[in-house]
C-alpha positions in Angstrom: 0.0 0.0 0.0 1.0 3.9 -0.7 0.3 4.0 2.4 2.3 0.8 4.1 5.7 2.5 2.9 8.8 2.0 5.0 12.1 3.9 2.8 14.5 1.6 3.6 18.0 1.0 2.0 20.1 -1.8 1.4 23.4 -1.5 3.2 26.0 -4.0 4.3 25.5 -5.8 7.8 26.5 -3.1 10.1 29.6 -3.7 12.1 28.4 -2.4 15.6 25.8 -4.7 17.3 22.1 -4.0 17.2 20.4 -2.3 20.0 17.2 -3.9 21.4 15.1 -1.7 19.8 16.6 -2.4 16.7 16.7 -6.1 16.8 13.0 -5.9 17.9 12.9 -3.9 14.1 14.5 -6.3 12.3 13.0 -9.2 13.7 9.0 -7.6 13.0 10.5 -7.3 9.1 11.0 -10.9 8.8 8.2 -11.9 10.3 6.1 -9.9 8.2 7.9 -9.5 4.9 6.8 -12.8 3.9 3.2 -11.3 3.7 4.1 -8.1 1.7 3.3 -7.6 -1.7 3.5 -5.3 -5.3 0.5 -4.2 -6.7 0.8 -2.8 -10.3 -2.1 -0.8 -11.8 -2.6 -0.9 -15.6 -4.7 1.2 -18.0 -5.8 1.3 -21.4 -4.9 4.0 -23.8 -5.3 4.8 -27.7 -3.6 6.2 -29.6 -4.2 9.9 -30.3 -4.5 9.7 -34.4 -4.9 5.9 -34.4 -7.2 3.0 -33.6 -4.3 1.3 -31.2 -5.2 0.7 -28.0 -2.4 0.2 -25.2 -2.0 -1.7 -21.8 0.9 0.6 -19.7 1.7 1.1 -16.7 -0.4 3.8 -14.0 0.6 3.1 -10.7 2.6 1.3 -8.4 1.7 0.6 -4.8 2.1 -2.4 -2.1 -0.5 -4.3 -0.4 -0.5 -7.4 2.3 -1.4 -11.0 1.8 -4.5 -11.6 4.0 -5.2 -15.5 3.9 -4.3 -18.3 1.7 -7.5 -17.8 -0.1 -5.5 -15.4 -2.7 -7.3 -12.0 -0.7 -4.8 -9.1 -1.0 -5.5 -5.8 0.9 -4.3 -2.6 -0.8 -5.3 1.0 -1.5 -7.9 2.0 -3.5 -6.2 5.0 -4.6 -3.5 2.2 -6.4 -6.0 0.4 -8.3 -8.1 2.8 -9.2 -9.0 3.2 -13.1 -7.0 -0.3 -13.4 -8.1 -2.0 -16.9 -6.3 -5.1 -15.0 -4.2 -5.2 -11.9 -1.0 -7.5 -11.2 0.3 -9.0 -7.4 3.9 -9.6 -7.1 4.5 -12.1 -4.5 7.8 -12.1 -2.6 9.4 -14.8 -4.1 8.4 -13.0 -7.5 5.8 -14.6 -9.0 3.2 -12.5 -10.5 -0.5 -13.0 -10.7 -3.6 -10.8 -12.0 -5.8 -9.7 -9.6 -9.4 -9.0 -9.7 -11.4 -6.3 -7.4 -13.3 -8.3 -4.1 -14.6 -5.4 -2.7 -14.1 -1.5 -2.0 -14.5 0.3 1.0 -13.9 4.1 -0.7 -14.2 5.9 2.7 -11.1 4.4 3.8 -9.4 4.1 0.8 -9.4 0.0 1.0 -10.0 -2.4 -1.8 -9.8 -6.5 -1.3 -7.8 -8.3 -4.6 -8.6 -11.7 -5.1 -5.9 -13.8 -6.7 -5.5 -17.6 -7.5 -2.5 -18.5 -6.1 -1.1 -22.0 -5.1 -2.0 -21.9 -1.6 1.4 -22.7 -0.3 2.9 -19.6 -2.0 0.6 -17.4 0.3 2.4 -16.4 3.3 -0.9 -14.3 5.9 0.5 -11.7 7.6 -0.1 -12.3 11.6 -3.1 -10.1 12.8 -3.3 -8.7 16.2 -6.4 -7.5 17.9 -6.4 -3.6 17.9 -8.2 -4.1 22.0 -4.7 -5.1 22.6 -2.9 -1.9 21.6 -2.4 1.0 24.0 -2.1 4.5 23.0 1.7 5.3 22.4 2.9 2.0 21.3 5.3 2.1 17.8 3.7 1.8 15.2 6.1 -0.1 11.8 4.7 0.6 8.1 6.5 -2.0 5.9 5.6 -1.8 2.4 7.1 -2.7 -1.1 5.2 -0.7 -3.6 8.1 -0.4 -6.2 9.2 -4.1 -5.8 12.4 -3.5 -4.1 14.1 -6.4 -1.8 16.1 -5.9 0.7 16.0 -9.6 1.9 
């Protein structure tokens, strides 16, 4: 999701030892990076003198893996005007996705996509009761399909 965007770079294992806090990072990465997705929006255009008609690219964005059923949650802002929308997977396979549902006031849309089930990795849901105002909040997203893995 736009909105699920962590900028991260790539750099060599550091040489100095993690902090706590830090570890505690790195370790909520991998347990959830497994669940992250792409999300590529295409559209249709023509040409301006011609009778072509063109598949390219609109938008980018990142989304999350929500069961093993092939639902992906995302923006609606990504997909929105889509002529057909494609799901990168972490281990880089790519599958078109088709529109479950919408929720427009909070810019949501569920993707349905037919996936082996075993390539699906769920991200782990907590229960928002359990939260406490103040805790840290982590946005991990992969809109452009970068690894860092």
């Amino acid at each position: 999701m736009c909105g699920l965007l962590l900028a991260v770079a790539c750099p060599a294992p550091a040489a100095a030892p993690l902090g706590e806090s830090e570890r505690h990072t790195v370790e909520v990465f991998k347990r959830v990076s497994p669940s992250v997705v792409s999300v590529a929006n295409k559209a249709l255009v023509s040409e301006f003198f011609g009778l072509q008609v063109y598949e390219v690219p609109q938008g980018l964005g990142s989304g999350f893996v929500w069961d093993k059923e092939g639902h992906i949650i995302s923006n609606l802002h990504v997909v929105k005007g889509a002529s057909s929308i494609e799901v990168r997977l972490k281990d880089g396979t790519n599958y078109l996705a088709e529109v479950a549902g919408i929720d427009p006031d909070t810019d949501l849309v569920v993707l349905k996509i037919k996936a082996p089930r075993d390539r699906l990795r769920p991200i782990p849901v907590g229960r928002s009761a359990d939260l406490q105002v103040g805790q840290t909040a982590m946005a991990i997203g992969n809109p452009f399909g970068f690894d860092c893995s």
